[in-house]
N, C-alpha and C positions, 0 to 999 in steps of 0.2 A: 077777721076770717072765722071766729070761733068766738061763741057765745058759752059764757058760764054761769052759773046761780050768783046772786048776790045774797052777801048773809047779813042776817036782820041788822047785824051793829055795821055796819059798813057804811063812813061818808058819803057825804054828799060826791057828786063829778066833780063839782064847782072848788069844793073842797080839798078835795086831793089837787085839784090843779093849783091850787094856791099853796099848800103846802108842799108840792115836790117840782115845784117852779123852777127851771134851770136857763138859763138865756145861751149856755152853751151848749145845747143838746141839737143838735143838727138833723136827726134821722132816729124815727122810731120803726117797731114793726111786733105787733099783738099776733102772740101765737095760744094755744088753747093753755087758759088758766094763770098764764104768767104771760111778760111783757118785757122787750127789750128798748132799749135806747142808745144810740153812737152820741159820743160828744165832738167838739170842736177840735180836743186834744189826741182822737182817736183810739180814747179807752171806750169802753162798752158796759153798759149798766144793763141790770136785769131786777126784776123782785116778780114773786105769785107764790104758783104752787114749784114744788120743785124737787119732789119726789124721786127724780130719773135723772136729778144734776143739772135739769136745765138751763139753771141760773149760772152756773161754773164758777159759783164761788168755792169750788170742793168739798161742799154739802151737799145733803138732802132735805135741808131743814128749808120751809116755806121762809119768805121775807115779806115782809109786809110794808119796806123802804127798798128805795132802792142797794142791792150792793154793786160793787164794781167785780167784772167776772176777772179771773187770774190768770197773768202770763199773756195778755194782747197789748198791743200797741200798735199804732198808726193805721187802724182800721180804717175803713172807706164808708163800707155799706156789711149792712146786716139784714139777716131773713128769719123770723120765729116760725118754726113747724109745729107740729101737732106736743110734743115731747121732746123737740132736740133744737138747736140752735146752729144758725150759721154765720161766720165773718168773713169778709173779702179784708186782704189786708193790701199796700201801695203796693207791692210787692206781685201782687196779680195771687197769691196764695190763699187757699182756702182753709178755714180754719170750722171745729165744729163739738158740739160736748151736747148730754144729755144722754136719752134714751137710745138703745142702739140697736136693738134687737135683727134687723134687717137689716142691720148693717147701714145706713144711713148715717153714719159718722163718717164714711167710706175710708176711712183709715185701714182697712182690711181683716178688723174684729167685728164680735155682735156683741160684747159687753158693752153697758154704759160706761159712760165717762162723767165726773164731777168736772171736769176742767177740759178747758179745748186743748183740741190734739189737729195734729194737718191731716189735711186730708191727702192719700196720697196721690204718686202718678199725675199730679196737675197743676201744671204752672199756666200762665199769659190768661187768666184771668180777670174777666173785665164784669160781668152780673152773676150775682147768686138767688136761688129762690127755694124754698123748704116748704115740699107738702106734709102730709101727715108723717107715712114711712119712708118717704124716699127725698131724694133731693135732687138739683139740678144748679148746672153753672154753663154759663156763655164763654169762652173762647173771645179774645182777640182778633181771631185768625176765622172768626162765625161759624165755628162747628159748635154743637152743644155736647153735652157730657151728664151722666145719670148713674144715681148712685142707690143702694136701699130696694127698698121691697119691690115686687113688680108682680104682685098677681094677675093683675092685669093690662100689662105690656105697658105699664105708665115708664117705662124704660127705654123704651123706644129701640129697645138694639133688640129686635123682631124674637125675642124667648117670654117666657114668664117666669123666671130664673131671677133670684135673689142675688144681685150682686152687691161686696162689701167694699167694692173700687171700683172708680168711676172706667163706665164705659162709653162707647161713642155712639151719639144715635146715629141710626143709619141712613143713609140718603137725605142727610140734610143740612147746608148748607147756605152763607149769605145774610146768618141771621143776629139781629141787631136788639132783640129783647125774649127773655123768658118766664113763663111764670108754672108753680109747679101749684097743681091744684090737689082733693080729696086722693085720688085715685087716677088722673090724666092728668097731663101735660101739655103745656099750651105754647107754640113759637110766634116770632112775628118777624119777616123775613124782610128783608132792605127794598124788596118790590111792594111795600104793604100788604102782601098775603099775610093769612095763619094760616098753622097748623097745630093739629094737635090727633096726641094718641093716646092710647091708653084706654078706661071704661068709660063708655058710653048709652051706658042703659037707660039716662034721660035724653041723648042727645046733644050732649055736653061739647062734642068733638063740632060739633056745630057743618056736621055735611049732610044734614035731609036723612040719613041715615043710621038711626039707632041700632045698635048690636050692643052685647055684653061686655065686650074691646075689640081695641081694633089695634091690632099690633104695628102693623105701618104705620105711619103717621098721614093724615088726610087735609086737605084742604077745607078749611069750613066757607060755607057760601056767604062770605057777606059783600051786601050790595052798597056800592053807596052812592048815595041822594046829596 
């Protein structure tokens, strides 16, 4: 999702692959400057940059191996954002550490966190997804749920209002996948429709109609062949 500099001394691809070879690692997901990985055992690995805690080894210091982040177990799936990190654990719970400014830890602080803290107000949890500032999780039950920055209604609960605990997007319903992008937010509904809301000044939202956002959430037109 996120490209970074490579610096002069830095191996080869081929290289690191060989070197941080694990046959238990099940699920990865590259967020900007650093990188996570779920094992088989249900701990969670991270290394890069880490400035903001996003590694949750309860530093700030960059890692340049992987270390294993602190206090998870029996995780499922995980989501790298721009600065902050997300875990679903069996438990349907979501868990979260890094940068927090907007709140996007939705734990109900904007300080960062070196180590994952839950997020709160949200059980029956079943997908997570981490934009830059903000975040998003699936429901069970197909309501979606949004946390973190929202200057441009990537929130979906119709404000542009910064919220530090997850709230419910509105009017929407039945939905089976999410994914949280830049600045919008994208659903996919158990009838194959999407949606999606939030900024749209490339037409991102994918309805024929670019605007700046678009705080409801819209249908994008896709045809298919």
């Amino acid at each position: 999702m996120f490209i970074g500099v490579r610096p002069a001394a830095a191996v080869s691809d081929a290289e690191a692959c060989s070197r941080y070879a694990d046959k238990d690692v099940i699920a990865v997901s590259a967020g900007y400057k650093f990188s996570l990985a779920l094992k088989k055992d249900g701990t969670v690995w991270a290394w890069g940059y880490n400035r903001y805690g996003q590694l949750g080894d309860s530093t700030t210091s960059t890692r340049l191996t992987p270390v294993q982040v602190k206090n998870l177990t029996s995780i499922k799936s995980i989501s790298a954002g721009y600065y902050h990190s997300l875990a679903l654990d069996n438990n349907g719970i979501v868990w979260a550490w890094g940068y927090n400014g907007y709140g996007q830890l939705g734990n109900g602080a904007t300080t960062n966190s070196t180590v994952p803290v839950q997020v709160k107000n949200l059980t029956g949890i079943k997908a997570i997804s981490a934009g830059i500032y903000h975040s998003m999780a699936l429901k069970n039950d197909g309501t979606v749920w949004t946390w973190g920055n929202n200057w441009y209604g990537q929130l979906g609960d119709g404000t542009t209002t910064k919220n530090a605990i997850p709230v419910q997007v509105k009017n929407l319903a039945d939905i089976t996948a999410i994914s949280a992008g830049g600045w919008h937010s994208i659903a996919l509904k158990s009838d194959s429709t999407v949606w999606g809301w939030g900024y749209n000044y490339w037409g991102e939202l994918g309805n024929g109609t670019p605007s700046v956002y678009t705080l409801a959430h819209v249908q994008a037109k896709i045809v298919l062949k």
